[in-house]
C-alpha positions, 0 to 999 in steps of 0.5 A: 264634913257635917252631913245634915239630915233633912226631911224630919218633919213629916208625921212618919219620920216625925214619930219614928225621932221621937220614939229614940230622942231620949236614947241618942243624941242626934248629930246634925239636922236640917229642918224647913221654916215653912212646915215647921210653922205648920203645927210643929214648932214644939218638934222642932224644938226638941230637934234643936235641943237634943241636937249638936247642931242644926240648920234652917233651911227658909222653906222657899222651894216649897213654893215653887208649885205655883202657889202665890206668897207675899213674899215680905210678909212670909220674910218678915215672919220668919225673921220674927221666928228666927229671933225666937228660935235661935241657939247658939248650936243654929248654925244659920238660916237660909236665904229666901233664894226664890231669884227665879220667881222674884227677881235676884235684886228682890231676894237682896231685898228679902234678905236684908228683912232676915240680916236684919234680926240674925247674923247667921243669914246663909246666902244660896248661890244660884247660877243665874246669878254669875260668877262674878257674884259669886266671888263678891259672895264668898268676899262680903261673907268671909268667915260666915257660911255661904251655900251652893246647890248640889242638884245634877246638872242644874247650877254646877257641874261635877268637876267644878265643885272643887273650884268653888270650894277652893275660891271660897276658902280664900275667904275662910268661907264654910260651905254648905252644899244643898241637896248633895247626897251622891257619894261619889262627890261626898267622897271626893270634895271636902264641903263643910256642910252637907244635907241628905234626905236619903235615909227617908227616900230609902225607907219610902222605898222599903230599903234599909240605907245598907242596901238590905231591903225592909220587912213589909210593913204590918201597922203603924209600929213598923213604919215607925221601926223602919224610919228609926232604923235608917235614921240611926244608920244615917247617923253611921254615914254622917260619923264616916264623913266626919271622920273622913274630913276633920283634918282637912275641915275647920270645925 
């Protein structure tokens, strides 16, 4: 399992990667389409570079407060990044999967502006979707990556995921789970992919990710410090689930 860290793009945690890009070779990262097209396409590119892999995630969510988007238009523009930004250690780019807004007929259609430029398009399975898509999914996307999310209590229930997972190695499907960060899950399902936030959240809220809590901080320096600090012990949480899966997971 390849736990992807997220949420690296904000000024904060922006700082802190780039004061350790030259000392450590990162292992896995997932960035946003939408904020890296705000003014940090030169980041993320450093990000991409000094990375074993990394995965895109389109930035749909991040409109989910209201705002109005011309939805062929943002596609299409991201499909003209993606051309640009891509490297063979891209593992894929997610779908605009915005169904409860649009419409899932809708999102087919987004998707096949971006399957289009890249064969690297990870569809997102929702539930309002079905079941029956999401066996036609893992069929149409055999050998690729498909994506299920990992929220509590929204598209599927803890006990289910091993079932998902399992249909979908009929396939030889890799997995992704968004948004999956609880351990108790982690450590039970084999998933390919994974993303966690947490070494953000914790550092927010002045925890170290060992559960230790942080020094206050003093300046700028600090917060800085402490982002880099937790950053590196996710990289310890993303070799333990490594290393815990690899027999069982196809790399």
């Amino acid at each position: 399992m390849k736990v992807f860290l997220s949420a690296v793009e904000g000024s904060a945690p922006r700082e802190a990667l780039l004061s350790i890009i030259d000392k450590v070779k990162f292992k896995y990262n997932l960035m946003s389409y939408y904020y890296i097209k705000q003014k940090n396409e030169d980041f993320a590119a450093k990000i991409r570079d000094n990375s074993e892999l990394v995965i895109i995630d389109s930035g749909a969510h991040s409109f989910q407060k209201g705002k109005r988007v011309d939805w062929i238009e943002y596609t299409k523009e991201y499909a003209e990044w993606i051309k640009t930004f891509d490297r063979p250690n891209v593992v894929g780019y997610f779908e605009m999967d915005v169904d409860n807004i649009i419409g899932y007929d809708k999102v087919l259609e987004l998707r096949k502006i971006l399957e289009n430029v890249s064969n690297k398009i990870i569809p997102v399975w929702h539930k309002n979707r079905g079941l029956k898509e999401y066996k036609k999914m893992c069929k149409d996307y055999h050998d690729r990556v498909i994506a299920i999310t990992g929220f509590k209590n929204e598209d599927i229930k803890d006990e289910q995921y091993l079932m998902f997972l399992k249909y979908a190695r009929k396939y030889n499907c890799k997995v992704h789970c968004l948004g999956m960060t609880r351990k108790k899950i982690l450590d039970k399902v084999p998933f390919d992919f994974s993303d966690s936030s947490s070494w953000l959240q914790y550092t927010i809220y002045g925890r170290s990710l060992d559960g230790r809590k942080l020094p206050k901080i003093k300046g700028e320096e600090d917060r800085k410090n402490q982002f880099a600090h937790n950053y590196l012990l996710a990289m310890k949480m993303q070799e333990y689930y490594y290393n815990k899966w690899r027999k069982v997971n196809k790399d």
